[in-house]
C-alpha positions as a LaTeX table, in Angstrom:
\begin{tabular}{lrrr}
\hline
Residue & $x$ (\AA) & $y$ (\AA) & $z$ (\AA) \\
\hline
Unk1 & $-43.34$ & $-15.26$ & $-34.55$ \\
Unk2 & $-39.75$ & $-15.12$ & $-32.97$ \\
Unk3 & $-39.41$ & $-12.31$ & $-30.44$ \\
Unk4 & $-36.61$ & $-9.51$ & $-31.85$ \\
Unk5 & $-33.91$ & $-9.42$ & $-29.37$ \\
Unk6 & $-31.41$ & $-5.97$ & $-29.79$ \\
Unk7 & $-27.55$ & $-6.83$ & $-28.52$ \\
Unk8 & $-25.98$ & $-3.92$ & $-27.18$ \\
Unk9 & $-22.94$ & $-4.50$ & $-29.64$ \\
Unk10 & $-19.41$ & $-3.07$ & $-28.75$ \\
Unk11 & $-16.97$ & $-4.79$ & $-31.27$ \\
Unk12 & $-15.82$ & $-6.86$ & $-29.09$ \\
Unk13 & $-15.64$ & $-10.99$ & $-29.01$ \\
Unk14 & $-18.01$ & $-11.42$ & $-26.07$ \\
Unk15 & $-20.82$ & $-9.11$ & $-27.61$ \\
Unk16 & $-20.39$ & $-11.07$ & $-30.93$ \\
Unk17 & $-20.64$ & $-14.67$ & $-29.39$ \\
Unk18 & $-24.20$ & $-13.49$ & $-27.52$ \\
Unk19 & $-25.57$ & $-12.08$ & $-30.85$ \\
Unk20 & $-24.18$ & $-15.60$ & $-32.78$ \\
Unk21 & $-25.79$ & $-17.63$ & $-29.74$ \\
Unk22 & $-29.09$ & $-15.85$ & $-29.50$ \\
Unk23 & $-29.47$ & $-16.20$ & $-32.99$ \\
Unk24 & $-29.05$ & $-19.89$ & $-32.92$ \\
Unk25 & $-31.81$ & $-20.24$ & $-30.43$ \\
Unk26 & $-34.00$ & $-18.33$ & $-32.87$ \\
Unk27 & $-34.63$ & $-14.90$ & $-31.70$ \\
Unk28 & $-34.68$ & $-12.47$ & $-34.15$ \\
Unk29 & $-31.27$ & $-10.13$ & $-33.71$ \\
Unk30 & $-30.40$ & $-6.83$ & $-33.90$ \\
Unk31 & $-27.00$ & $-5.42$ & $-33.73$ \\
Unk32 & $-27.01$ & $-1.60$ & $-31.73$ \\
Unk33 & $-23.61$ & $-0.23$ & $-31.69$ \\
Unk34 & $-23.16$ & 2.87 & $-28.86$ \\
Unk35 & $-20.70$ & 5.55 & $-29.54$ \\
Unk36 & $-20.45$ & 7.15 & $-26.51$ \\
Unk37 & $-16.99$ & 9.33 & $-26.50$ \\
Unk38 & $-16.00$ & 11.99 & $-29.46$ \\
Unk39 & $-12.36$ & 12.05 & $-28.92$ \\
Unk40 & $-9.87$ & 10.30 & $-30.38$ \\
Unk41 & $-7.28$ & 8.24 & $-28.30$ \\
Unk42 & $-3.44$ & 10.16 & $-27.97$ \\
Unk43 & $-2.53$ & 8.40 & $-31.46$ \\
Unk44 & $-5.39$ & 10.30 & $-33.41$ \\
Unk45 & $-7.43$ & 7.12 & $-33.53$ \\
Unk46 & $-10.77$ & 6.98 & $-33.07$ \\
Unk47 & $-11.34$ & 3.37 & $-31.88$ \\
Unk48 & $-14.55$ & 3.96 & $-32.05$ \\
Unk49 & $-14.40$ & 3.51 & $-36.15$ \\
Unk50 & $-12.47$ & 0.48 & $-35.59$ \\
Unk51 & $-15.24$ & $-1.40$ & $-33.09$ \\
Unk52 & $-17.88$ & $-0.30$ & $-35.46$ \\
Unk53 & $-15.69$ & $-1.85$ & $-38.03$ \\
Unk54 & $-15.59$ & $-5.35$ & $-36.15$ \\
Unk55 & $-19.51$ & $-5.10$ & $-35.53$ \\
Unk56 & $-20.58$ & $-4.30$ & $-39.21$ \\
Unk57 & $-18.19$ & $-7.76$ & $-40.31$ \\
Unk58 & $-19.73$ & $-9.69$ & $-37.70$ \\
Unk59 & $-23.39$ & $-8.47$ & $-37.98$ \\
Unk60 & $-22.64$ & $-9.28$ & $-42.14$ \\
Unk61 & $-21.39$ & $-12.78$ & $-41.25$ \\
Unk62 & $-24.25$ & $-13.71$ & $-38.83$ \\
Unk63 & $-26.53$ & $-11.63$ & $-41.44$ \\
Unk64 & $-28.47$ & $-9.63$ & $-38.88$ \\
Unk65 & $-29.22$ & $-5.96$ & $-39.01$ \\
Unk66 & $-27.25$ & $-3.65$ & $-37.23$ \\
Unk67 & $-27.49$ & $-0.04$ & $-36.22$ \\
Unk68 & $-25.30$ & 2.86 & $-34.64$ \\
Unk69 & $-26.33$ & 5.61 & $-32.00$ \\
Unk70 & $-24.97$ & 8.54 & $-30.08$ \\
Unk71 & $-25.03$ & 8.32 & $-26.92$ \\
Unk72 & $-22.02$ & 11.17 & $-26.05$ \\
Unk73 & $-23.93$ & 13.74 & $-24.63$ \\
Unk74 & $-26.13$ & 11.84 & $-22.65$ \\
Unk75 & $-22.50$ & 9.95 & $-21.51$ \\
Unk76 & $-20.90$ & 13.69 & $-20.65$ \\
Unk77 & $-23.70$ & 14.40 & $-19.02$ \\
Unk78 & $-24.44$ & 11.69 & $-16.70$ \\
Unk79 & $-21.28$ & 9.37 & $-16.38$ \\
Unk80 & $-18.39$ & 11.79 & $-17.54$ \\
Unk81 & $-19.87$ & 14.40 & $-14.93$ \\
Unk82 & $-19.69$ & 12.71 & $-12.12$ \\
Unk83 & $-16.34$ & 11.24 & $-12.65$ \\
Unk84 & $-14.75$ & 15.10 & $-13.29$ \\
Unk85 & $-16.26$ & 15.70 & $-10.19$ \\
Unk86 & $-15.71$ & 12.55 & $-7.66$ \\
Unk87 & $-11.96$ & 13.00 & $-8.91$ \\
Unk88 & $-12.05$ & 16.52 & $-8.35$ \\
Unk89 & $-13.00$ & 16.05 & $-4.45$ \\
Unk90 & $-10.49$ & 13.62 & $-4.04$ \\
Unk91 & $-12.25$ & 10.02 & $-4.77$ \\
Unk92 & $-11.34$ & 7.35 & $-6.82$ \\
Unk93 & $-15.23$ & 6.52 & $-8.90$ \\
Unk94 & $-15.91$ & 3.65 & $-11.12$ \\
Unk95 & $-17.90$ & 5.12 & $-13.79$ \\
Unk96 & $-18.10$ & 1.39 & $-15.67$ \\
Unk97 & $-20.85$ & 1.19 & $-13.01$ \\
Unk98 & $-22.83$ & 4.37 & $-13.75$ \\
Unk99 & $-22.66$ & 3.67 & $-17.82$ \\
Unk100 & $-24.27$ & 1.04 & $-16.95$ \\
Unk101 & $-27.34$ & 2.37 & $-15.00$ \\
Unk102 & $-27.20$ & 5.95 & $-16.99$ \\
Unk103 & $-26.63$ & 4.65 & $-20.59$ \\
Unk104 & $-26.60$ & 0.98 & $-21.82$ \\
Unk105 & $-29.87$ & 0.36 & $-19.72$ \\
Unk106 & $-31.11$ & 3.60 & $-19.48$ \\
Unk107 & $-31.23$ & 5.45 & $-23.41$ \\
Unk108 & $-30.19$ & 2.34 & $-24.54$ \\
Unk109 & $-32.86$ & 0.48 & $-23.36$ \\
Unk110 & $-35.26$ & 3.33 & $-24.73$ \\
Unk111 & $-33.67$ & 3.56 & $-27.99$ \\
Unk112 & $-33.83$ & $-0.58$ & $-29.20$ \\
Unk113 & $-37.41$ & $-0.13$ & $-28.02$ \\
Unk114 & $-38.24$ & 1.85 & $-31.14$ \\
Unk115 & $-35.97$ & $-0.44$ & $-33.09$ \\
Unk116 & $-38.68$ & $-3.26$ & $-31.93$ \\
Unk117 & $-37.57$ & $-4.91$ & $-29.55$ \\
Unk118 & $-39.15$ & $-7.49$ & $-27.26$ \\
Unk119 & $-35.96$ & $-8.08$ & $-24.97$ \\
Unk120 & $-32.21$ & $-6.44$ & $-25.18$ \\
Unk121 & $-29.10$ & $-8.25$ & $-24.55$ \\
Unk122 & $-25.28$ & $-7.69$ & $-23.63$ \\
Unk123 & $-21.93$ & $-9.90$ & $-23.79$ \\
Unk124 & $-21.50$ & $-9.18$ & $-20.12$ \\
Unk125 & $-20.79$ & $-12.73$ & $-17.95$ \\
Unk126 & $-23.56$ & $-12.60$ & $-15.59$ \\
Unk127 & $-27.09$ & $-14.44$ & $-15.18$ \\
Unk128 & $-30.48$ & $-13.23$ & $-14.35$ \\
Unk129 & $-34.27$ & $-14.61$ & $-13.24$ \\
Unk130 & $-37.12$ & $-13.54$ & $-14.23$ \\
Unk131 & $-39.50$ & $-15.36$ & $-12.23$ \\
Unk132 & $-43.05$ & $-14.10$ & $-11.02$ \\
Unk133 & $-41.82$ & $-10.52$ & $-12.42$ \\
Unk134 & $-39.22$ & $-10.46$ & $-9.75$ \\
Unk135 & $-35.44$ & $-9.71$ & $-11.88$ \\
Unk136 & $-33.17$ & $-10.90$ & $-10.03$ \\
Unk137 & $-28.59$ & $-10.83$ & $-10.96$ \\
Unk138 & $-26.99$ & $-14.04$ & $-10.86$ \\
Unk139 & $-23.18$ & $-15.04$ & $-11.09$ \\
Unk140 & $-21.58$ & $-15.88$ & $-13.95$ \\
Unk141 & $-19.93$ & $-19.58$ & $-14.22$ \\
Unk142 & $-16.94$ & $-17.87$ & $-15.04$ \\
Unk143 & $-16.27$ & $-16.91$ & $-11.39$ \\
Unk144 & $-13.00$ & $-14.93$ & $-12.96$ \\
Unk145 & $-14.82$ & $-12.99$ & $-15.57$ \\
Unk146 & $-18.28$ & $-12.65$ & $-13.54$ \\
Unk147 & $-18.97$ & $-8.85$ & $-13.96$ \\
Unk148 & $-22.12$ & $-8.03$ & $-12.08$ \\
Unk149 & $-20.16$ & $-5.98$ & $-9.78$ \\
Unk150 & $-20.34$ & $-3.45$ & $-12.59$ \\
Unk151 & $-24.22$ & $-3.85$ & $-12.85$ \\
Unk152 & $-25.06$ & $-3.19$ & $-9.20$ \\
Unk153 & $-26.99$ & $-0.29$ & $-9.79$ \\
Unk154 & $-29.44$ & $-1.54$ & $-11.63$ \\
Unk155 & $-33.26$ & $-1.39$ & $-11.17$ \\
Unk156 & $-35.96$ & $-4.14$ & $-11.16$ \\
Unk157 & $-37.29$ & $-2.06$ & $-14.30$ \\
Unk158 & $-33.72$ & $-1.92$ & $-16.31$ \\
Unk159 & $-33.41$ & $-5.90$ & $-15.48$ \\
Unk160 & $-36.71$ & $-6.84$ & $-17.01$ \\
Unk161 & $-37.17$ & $-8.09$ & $-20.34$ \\
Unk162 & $-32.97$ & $-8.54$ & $-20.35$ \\
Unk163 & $-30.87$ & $-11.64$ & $-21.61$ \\
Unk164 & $-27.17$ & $-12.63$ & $-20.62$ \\
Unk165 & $-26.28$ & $-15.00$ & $-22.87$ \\
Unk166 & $-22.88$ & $-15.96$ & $-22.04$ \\
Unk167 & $-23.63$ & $-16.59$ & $-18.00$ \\
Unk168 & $-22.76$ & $-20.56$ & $-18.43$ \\
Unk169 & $-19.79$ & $-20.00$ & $-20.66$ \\
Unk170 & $-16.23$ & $-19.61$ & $-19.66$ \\
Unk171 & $-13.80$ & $-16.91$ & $-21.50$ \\
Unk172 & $-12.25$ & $-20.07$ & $-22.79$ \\
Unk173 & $-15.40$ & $-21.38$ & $-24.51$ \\
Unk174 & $-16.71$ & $-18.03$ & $-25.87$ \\
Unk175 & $-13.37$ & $-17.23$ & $-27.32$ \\
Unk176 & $-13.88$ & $-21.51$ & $-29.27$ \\
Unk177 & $-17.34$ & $-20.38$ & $-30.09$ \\
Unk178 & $-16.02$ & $-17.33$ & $-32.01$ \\
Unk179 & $-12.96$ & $-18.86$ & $-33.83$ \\
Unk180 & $-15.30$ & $-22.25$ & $-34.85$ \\
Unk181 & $-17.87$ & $-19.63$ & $-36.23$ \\
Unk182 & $-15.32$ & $-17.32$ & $-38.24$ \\
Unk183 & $-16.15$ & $-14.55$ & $-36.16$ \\
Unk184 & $-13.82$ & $-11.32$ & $-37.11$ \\
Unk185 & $-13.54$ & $-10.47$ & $-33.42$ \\
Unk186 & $-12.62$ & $-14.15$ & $-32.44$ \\
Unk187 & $-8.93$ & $-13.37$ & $-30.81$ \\
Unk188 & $-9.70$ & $-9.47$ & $-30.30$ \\
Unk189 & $-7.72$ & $-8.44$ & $-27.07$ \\
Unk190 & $-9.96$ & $-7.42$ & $-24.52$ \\
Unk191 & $-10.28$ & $-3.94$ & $-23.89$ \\
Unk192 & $-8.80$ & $-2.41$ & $-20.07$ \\
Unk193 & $-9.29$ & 0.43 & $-18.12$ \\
Unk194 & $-11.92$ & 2.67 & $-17.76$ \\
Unk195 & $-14.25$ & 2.65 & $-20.62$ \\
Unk196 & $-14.17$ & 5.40 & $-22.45$ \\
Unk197 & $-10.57$ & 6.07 & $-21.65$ \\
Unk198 & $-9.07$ & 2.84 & $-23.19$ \\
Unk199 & $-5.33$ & 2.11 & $-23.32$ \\
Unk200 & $-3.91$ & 5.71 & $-23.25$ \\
Unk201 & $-2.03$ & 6.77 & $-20.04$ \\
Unk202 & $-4.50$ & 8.19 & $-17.92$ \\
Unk203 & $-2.31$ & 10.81 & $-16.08$ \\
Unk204 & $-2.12$ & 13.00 & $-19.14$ \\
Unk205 & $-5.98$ & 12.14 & $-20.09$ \\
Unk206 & $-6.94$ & 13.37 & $-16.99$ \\
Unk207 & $-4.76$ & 16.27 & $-16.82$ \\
Unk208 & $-6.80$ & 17.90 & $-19.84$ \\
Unk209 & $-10.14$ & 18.38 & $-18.09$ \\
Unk210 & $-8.67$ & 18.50 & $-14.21$ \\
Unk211 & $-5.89$ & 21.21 & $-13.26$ \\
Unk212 & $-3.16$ & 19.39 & $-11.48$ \\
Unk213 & $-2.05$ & 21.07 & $-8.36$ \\
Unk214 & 1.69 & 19.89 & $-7.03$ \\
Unk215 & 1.64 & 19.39 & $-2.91$ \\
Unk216 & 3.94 & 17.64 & $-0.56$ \\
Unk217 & 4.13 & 13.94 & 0.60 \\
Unk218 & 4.75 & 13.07 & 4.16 \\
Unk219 & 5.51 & 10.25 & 6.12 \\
Unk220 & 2.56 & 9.38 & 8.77 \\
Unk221 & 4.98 & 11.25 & 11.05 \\
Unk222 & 4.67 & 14.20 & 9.31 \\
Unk223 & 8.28 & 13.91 & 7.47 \\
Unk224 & 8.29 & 15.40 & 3.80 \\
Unk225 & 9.88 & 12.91 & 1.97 \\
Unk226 & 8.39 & 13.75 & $-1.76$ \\
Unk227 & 6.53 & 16.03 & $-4.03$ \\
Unk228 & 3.16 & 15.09 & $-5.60$ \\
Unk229 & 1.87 & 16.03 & $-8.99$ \\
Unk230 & $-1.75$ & 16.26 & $-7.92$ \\
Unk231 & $-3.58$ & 14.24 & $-5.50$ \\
Unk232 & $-6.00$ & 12.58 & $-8.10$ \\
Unk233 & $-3.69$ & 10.71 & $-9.93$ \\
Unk234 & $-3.10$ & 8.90 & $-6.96$ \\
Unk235 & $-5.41$ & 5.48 & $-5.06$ \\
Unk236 & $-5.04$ & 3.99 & $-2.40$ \\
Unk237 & $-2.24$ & 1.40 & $-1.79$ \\
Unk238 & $-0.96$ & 2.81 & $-4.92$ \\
Unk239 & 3.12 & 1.87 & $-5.10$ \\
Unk240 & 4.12 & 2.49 & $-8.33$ \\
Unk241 & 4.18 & 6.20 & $-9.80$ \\
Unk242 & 5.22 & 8.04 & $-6.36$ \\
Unk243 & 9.58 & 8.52 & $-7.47$ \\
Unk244 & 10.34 & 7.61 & $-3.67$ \\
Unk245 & 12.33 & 4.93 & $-4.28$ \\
Unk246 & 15.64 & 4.70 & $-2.48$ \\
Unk247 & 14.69 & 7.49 & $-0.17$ \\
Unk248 & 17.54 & 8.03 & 2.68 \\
Unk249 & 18.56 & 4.43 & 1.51 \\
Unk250 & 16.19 & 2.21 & 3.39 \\
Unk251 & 14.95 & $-0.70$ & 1.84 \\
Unk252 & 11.53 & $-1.55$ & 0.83 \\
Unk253 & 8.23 & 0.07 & $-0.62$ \\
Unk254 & 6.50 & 2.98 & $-0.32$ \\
Unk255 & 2.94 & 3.58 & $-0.79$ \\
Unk256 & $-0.04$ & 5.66 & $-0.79$ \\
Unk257 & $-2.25$ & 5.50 & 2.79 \\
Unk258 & $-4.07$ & 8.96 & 2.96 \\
Unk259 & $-4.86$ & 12.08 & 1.03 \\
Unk260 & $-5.50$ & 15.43 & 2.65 \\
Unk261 & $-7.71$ & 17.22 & 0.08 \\
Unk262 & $-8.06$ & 20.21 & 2.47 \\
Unk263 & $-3.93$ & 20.56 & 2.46 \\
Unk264 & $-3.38$ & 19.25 & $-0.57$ \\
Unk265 & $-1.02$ & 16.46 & 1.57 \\
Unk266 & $-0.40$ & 13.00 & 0.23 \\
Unk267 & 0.48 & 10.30 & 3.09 \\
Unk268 & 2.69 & 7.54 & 2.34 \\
Unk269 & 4.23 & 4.56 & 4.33 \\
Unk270 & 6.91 & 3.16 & 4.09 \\
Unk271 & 6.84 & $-0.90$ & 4.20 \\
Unk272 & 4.13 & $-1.19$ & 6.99 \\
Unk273 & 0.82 & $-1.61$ & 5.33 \\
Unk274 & $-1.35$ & $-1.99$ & 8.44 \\
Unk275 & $-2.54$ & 1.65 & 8.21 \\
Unk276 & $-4.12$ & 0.73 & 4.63 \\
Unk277 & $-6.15$ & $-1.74$ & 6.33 \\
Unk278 & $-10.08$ & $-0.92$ & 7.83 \\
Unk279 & $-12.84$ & $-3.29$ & 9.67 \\
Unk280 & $-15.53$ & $-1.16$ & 8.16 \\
Unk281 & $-16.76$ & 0.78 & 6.28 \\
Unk282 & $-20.03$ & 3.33 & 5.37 \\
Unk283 & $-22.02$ & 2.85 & 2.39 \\
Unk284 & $-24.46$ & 5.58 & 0.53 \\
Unk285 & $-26.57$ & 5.40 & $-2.40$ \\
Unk286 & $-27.42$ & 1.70 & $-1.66$ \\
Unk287 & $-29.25$ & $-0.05$ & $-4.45$ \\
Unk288 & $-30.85$ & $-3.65$ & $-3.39$ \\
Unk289 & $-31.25$ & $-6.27$ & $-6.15$ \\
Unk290 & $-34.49$ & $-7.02$ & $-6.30$ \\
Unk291 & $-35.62$ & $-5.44$ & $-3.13$ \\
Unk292 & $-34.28$ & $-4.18$ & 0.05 \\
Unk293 & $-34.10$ & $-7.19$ & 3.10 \\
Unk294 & $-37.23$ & $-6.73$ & 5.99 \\
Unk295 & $-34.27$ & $-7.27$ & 8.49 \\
Unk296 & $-32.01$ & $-3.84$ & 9.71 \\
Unk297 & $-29.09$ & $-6.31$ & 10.20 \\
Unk298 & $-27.74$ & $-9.84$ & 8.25 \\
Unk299 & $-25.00$ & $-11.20$ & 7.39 \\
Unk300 & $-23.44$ & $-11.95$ & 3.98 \\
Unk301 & $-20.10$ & $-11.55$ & 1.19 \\
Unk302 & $-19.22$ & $-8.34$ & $-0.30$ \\
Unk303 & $-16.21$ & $-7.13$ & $-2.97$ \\
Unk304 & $-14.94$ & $-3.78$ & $-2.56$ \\
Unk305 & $-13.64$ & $-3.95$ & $-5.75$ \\
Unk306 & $-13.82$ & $-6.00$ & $-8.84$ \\
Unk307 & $-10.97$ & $-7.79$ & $-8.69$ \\
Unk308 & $-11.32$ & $-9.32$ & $-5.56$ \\
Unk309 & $-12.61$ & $-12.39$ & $-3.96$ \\
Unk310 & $-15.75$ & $-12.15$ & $-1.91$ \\
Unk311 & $-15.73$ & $-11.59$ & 1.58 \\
Unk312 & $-17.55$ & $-12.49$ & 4.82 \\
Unk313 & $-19.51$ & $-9.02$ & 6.32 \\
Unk314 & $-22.08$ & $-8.22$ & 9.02 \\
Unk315 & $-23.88$ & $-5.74$ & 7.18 \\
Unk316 & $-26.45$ & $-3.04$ & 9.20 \\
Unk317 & $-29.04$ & $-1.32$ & 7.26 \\
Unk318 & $-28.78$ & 2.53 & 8.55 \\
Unk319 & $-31.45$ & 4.50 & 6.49 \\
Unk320 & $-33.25$ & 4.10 & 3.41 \\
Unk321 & $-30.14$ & 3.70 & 1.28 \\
Unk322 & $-27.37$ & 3.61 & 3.71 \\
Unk323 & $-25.30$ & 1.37 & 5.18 \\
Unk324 & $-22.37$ & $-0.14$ & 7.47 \\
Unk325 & $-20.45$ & $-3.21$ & 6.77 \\
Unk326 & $-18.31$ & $-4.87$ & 9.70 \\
Unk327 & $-15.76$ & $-7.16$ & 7.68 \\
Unk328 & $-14.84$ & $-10.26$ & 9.08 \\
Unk329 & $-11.43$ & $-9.73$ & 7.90 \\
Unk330 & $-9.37$ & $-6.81$ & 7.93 \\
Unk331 & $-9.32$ & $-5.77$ & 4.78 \\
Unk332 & $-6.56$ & $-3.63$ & 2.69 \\
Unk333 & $-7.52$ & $-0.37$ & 0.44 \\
Unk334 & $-11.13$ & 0.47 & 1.18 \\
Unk335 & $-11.78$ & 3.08 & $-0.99$ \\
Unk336 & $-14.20$ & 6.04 & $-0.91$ \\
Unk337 & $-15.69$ & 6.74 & $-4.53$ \\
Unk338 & $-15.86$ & 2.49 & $-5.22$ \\
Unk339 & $-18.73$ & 0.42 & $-4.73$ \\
Unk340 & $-19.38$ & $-1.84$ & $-2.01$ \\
Unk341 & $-21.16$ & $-4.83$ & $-3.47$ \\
Unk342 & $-23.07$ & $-7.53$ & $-1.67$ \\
Unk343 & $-23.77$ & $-11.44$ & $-2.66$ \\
Unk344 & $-25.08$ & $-14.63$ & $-1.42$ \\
Unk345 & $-24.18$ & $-18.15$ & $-2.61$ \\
Unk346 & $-25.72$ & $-17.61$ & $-6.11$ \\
Unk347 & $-26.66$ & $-14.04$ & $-6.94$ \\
Unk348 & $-25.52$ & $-10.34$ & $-6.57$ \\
Unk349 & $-27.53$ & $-8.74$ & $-4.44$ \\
Unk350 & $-27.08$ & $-5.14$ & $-5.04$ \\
Unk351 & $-24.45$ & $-2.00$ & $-3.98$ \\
Unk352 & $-23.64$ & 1.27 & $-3.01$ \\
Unk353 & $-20.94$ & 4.12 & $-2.44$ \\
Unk354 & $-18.37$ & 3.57 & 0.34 \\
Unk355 & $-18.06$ & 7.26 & 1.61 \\
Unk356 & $-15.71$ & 6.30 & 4.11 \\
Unk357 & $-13.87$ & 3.66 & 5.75 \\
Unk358 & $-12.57$ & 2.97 & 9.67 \\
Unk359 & $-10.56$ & 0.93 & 12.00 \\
\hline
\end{tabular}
């Protein structure tokens, strides 16, 4: 008897190519569709409706069964939380990363469970090993689209019993697949941003649940050369959004190098980005994929953010779940709040929080 596989369905082309695939290698498929965010977008649209929309035409097309669930509270709760509250102290999180660990293999998991299933599956471009019960996160072919930074977090226990179906295909290819198959979602623009904010701007999104507090922006010397609007709305490196250009006439860009939560003080340089760049950097909250190394100290590539090449890094094991990565290069916009992820040739092999980064 085939084994029932549940795809974690978002309405999107690269969720409907790994149900169409999976299907064709004879599992048994079930659609699950997550609605995890109430609120409509700043139009009044729920895009929500319109994903579920795309799923139910696919799903009818490829004539599996499909469901819905609610996953907003738990979402609020552990994802929506967090980021209130990183922003709040003056981080910059990535809360793709904890839906993943906290919802679509967490309750998800759970839920297609009592829906049957034997294994779950996603459209995300990554590959995995199960071999000897030992999970273990592999790159995608698609180098460009490989998206196990996001998945980090995850456990040996959330990677078991897991498919990726799309880790040999390229965008390219699943985008063919799609259109050869009739596939409603076939040239569906991808979605951006951070999930469950979408396309709207996210200034004003984040204004509604954060009160913005105006401060000063100085130079490095200490000249005030601006006003800020609130120091979360800003990242490091940031240029665009900071209405300094054409200050006193000097040429150039200006952008963001430091905040100063405690004074409410944005720093900003003005065409020298060496202060934006670190040799290290501090890591808590350090997840190993599929177990931590017997060695305190090893070398390896990391990202520091998803889209970025990897890079060579000494890496020194400090406690249970901390860390300190020496970067062979200098590298610019270290961030406190993002993940520092770690690789070797073929597979991810885990992450953690940079909490702070140095010269």
């Amino acid at each position: 008897m085939a084994q029932t596989v549940v795809v974690g369905m978002s309405g999107g082309v690269d969720s409907s190519v790994a149900a169409l695939l999976l299907k064709e290698q004879g599992y048994r498929v079930v659609g699950l569709f997550m609605k995890n965010w109430e609120e409509s977008d700043e139009n009044g649209a729920c895009t929500a409706e319109e994903d579920f929309a795309d799923v139910r035409r696919v799903c009818g097309l490829l004539d599996i069964p499909y469901y819905t669930v609610n996953f907003a509270k738990e979402y609020m709760d552990r994802v929506f939380s967090y980021f209130l509250a990183e922003y709040a102290a003056g981080r910059t999180p990535n809360p793709d990363v904890l839906c993943n660990r906290e919802i679509k293999f967490g309750p998800f998991k759970e839920y297609a469970k009592k829906l049957g299933a034997d294994l779950i599956a996603t459209g995300h471009y990554c590959g995995i090993s199960h071999e000897g019960g030992v999970h273990r996160l592999l790159k995608a072919k698609d180098a460009g689209k490989d998206q196990t930074y996001f998945l980090n977090q995850l456990s040996q226990d959330q990677l078991s019993g897991v498919l990726f179906p799309l880790a040999g295909l390229d965008k390219s290819e699943v985008r063919a697949i799609a259109e050869r198959n009739g596939l409603a979602t076939a040239k569906k623009k991808d979605s951006t941003g951070i999930c469950f904010i979408g396309e709207r701007n996210f200034r004003k999104f984040l204004q509604t649940y954060l009160p913005a507090k105006r401060g000063k922006i100085l130079s490095l010397a200490g000249e005030e050369v601006g006003e800020h609007v609130g120091l979360m709305y800003y990242t490091l490196g940031q240029r665009r959004g900071l209405d300094l250009g054409g200050k006193k006439g000097e040429e150039g860009r200006w952008f963001v190098v430091k905040k100063d939560l405690e004074h409410n003080v944005l720093y900003v340089s003005h065409g020298d980005e060496s202060p934006l760049y670190s040799n290290a950097c501090t890591v808590e909250g350090m997840n190993f994929i599929p177990f931590p190394p017997d060695r305190k100290e090893f070398v390896c590539k990391a990202k520091f953010r998803y889209r970025q090449g990897e890079q060579g890094v000494r890496v020194k094991r400090t406690g249970k779940t901390s860390l300190e990565i020496v970067f062979d290069e200098p590298q610019r916009a270290v961030t406190e709040g993002q993940y520092a992820v770690l690789y070797d040739d073929v597979q991810c092999l885990g992450g953690g929080v940079i909490t702070s980064a140095r010269i």
